[in-house]
C-alpha positions in Angstrom: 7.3 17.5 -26.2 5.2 13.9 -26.3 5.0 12.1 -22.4 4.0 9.0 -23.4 3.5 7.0 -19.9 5.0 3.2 -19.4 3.8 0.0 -16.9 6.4 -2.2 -15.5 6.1 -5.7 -15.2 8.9 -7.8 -14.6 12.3 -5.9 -12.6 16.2 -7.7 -11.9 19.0 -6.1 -10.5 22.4 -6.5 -12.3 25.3 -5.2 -10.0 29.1 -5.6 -11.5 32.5 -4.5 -9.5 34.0 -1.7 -10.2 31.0 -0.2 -13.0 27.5 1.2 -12.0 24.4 -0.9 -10.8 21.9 -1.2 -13.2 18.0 -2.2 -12.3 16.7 -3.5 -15.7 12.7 -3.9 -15.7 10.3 -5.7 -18.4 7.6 -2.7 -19.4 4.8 -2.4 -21.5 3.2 1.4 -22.8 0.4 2.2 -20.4 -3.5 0.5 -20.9 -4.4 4.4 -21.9 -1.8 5.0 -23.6 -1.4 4.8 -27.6 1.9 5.8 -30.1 1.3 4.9 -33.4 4.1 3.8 -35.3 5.5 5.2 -39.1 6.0 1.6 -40.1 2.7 0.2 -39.3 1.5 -0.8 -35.7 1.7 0.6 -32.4 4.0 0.8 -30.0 1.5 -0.9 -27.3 2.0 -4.2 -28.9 5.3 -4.4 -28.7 7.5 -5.7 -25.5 10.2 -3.2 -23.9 13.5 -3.3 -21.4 14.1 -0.2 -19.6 17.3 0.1 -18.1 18.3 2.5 -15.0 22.1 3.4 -15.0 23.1 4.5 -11.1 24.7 7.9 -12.8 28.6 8.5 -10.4 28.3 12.1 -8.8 31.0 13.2 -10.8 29.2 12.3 -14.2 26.8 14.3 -16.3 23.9 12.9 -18.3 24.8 12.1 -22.3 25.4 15.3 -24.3 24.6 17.6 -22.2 20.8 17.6 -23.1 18.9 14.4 -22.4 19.3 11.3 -19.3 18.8 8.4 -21.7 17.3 7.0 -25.2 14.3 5.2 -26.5 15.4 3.3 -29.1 13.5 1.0 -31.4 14.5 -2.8 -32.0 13.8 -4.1 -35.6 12.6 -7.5 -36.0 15.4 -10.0 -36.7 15.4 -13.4 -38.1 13.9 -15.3 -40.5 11.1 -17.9 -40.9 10.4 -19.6 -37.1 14.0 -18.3 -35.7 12.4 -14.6 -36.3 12.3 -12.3 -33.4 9.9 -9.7 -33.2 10.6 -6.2 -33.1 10.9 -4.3 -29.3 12.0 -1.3 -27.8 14.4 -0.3 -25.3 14.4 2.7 -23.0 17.8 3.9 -21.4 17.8 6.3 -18.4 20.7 7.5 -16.2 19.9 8.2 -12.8 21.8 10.1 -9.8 22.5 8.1 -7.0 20.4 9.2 -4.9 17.2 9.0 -6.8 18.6 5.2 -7.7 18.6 3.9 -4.0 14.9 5.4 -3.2 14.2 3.2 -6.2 16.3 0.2 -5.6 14.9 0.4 -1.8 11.4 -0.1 -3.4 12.6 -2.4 -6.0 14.4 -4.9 -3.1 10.9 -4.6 -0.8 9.2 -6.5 -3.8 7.2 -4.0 -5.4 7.4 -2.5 -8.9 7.0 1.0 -9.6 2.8 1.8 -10.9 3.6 3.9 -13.8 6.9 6.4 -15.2 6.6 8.6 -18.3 9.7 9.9 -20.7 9.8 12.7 -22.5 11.2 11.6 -26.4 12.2 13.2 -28.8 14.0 16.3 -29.7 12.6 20.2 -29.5 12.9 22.1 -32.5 10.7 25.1 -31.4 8.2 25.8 -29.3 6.0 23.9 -31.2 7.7 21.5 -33.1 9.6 18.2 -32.2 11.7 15.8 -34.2 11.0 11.9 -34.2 7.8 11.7 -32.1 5.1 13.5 -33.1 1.7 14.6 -32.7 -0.9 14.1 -35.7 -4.6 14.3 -36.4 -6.1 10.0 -36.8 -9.8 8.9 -37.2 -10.0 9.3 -33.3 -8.8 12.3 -32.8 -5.0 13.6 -32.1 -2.3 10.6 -31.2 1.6 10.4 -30.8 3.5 9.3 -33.9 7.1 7.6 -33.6 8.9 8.3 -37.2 10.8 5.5 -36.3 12.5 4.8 -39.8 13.9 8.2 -39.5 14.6 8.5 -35.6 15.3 4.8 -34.5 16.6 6.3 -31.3 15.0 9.1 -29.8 16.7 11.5 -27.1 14.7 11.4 -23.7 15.2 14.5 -21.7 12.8 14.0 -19.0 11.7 10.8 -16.7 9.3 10.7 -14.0 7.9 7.8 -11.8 5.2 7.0 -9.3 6.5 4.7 -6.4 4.0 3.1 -4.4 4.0 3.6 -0.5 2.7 1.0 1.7 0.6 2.7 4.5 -0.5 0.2 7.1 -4.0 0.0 7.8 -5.1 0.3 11.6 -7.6 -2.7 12.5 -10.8 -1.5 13.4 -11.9 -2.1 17.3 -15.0 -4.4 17.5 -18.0 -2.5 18.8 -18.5 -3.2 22.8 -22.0 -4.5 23.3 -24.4 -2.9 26.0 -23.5 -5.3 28.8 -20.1 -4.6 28.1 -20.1 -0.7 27.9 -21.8 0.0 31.2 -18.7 -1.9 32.8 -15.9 -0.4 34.1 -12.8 -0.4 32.0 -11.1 -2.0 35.8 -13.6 -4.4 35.9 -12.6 -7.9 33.9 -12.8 -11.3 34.5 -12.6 -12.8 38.5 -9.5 -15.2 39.3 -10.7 -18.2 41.2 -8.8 -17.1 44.5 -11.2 -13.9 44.0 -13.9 -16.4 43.7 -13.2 -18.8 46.6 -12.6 -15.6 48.9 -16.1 -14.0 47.3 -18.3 -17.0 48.3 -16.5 -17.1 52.0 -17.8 -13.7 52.5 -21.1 -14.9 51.3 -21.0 -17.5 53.9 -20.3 -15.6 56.5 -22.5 -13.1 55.6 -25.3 -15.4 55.5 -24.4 -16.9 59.1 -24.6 -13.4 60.5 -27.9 -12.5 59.2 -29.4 -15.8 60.2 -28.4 -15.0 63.7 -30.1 -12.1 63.9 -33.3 -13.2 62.1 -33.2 -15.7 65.1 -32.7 -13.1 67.5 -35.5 -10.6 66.6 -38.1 -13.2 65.9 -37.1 -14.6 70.0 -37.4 -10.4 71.1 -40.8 -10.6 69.5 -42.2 -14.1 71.2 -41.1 -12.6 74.4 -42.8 -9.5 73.8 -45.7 -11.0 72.7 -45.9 -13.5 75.8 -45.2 -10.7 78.0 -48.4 -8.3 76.9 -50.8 -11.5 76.6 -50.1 -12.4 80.5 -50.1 -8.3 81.3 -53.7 -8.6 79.4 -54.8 -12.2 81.5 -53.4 -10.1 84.7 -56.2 -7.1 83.5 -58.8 -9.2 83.0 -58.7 -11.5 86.3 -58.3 -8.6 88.2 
């Protein structure tokens, strides 16, 4: 069965009373991504809706077999009033599923990237509507979409983004700083004031005794020179 992968671009949310909500989103086929179509083109260059139906608990998806449709929008008009051909992609959803997705939706992000699987299994090996075929480079997706203007989608997956908050990175403590201790900060002027009081008194102190020795020493000193005079007279 083809997966071709989508990009959304654009979302709204359309809620109604009493009927199912309905989160419509602008999409384009993904940049690596490439479905060729029978009528000349690609699908890539075209413009898309995709619709997600909030699916009631008691409801099943549509016939039993598939959750939604990819249909394929003619162009319609003529001369400059022409409108250019599109695409629309239909998916029912549970409920459950649908408020993970509306919860991103409302945060103001857009999904990265969903895929549907279109078309419908004939065997093992064959589908109807979107095929694979053999180009110039190599094997590519083919919508017969003259055939199969609406396709049956039986599987849709999508990639969500999470937001994971990034821690901020501590700035590196320099070598003055790192030999501190983590008690050790910054001094409050009463700290100060009460630092250079000590200092002060500190200084008194030790002057006092500086005095005092060097006046113990002059004594001393008198003392043996007269003991020394008394020696030498005698």
């Amino acid at each position: 069965m083809p997966l071709v992968g989508f990009s959304p671009t654009k979302a709204r949310l359309v809620i109604e009373e009493n009927k199912e909500s309905v989160l419509v989103l602008k999409v384009v086929v993904a940049k690596e991504e490439t479905v060729e179509l029978i009528t000349g083109g690609k699908l890539e260059s075209l413009c898309g809706v995709l619709r997600i139906r909030e699916r009631k608990p008691d409801a099943e998806p549509s016939n039993g077999k598939g959750i939604g449709s990819l249909v394929f929008v003619e162009a319609s008009g003529q001369a400059d009033g022409q409108q250019a051909a599109k695409f629309q992609i239909n998916i029912s959803m549970s409920a459950k599923k649908f408020d993970a997705l509306l919860r991103v939706a409302m945060s103001g992000r857009l999904p990265s990237k969903f895929f549907v699987d279109a078309g419908e299994k004939v065997s093992r090996a064959e589908t109807k509507g979107m095929t694979y075929r053999m180009g110039p480079d190599g094997r590519t997706k083919t919508w017969d979409n003259k055939t199969f203007r609406s396709l049956l989608v039986t599987n849709f997956s999508m990639i969500l983004p999470i937001t994971v908050p990034e821690k901020t990175p501590s700035a590196t403590p320099s070598p003055e700083t790192a030999i501190l201790s983590p008690l050790e900060g910054t001094a409050s002027y009463g700290q100060v004031v009460e630092l250079a009081d000590d200092l002060a008194v500190f200084h008194s102190e030790t002057k006092h005794t500086l005095m005092a020795v060097v006046s113990l020493i002059a004594v001393m000193a008198v003392l043996a020179l007269l003991f020394n005079l008394a020696l030498l007279f005698k």
